[in-house]
C-alpha positions as CSV (number, residue, x, y, z in Angstrom):
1,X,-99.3,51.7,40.7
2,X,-102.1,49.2,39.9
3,X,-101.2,45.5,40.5
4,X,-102.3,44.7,37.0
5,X,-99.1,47.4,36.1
6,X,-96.9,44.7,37.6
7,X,-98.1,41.8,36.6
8,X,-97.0,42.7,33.3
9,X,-93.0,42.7,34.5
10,X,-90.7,40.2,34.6
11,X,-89.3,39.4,37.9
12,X,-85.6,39.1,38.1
13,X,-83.5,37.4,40.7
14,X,-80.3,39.8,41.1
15,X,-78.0,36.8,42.2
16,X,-78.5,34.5,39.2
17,X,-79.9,37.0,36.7
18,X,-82.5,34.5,35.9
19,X,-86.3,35.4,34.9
20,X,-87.9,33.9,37.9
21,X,-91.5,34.4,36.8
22,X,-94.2,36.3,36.5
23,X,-97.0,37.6,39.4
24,X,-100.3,36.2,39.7
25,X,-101.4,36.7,42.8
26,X,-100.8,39.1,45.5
27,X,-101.1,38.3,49.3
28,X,-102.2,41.2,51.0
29,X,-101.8,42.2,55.0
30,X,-105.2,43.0,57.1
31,X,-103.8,47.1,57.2
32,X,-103.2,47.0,53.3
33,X,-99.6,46.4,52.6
34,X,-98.7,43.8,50.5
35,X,-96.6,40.9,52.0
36,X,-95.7,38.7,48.9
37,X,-95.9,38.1,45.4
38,X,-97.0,34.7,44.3
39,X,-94.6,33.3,41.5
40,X,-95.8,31.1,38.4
41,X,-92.4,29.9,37.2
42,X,-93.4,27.6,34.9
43,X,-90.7,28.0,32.1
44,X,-93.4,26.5,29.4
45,X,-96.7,26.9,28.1
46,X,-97.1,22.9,28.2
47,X,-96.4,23.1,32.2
48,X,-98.9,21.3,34.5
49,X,-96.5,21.1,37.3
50,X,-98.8,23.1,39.8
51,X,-95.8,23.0,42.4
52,X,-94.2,25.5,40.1
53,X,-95.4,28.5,42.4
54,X,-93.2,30.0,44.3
55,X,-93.1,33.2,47.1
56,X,-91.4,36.6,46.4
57,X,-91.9,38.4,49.9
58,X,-91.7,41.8,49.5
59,X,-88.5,42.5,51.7
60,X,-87.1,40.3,48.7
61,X,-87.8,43.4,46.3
62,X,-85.0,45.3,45.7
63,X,-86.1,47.8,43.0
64,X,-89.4,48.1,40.5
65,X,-88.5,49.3,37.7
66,X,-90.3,50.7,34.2
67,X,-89.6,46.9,32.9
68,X,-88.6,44.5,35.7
69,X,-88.6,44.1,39.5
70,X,-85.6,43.3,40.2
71,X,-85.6,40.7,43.9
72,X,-82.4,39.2,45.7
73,X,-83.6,35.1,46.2
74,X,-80.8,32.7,47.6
């Protein structure tokens, strides 16, 4: 799986059931494996909050799935 395949899904917090955002970056370990997900949760296209980023690690991940990836957030 490319990263560009999961950019395209929505991220979805399990607890809430909310869209939390999508991916736009990825931060990457020295031995390859990805730590965490950066967030853009901007809920609109007008947004210029840049604090709007948050961190999905990737122990957050509970299942990837064909549309959504699916994390449990507090």
């Amino acid at each position: 799986m490319r990263i560009s395949d999961l950019q395209m899904k929505k991220i979805i917090n399990i607890t809430s059931g909310k869209n939390i955002g999508n991916i736009v970056d990825v931060n990457v370990l020295e031995d390859g494996r990805i730590e965490s997900f950066v967030i853009d949760s901007s809920k609109s296209f007008f947004s210029f909050n840049k604090d709007s980023e948050n961190i999905v690690l990737w122990n957050d991940i509970d299942k990837i799935g064909e549309d959504v990836i699916l994390v449990r957030k507090g």
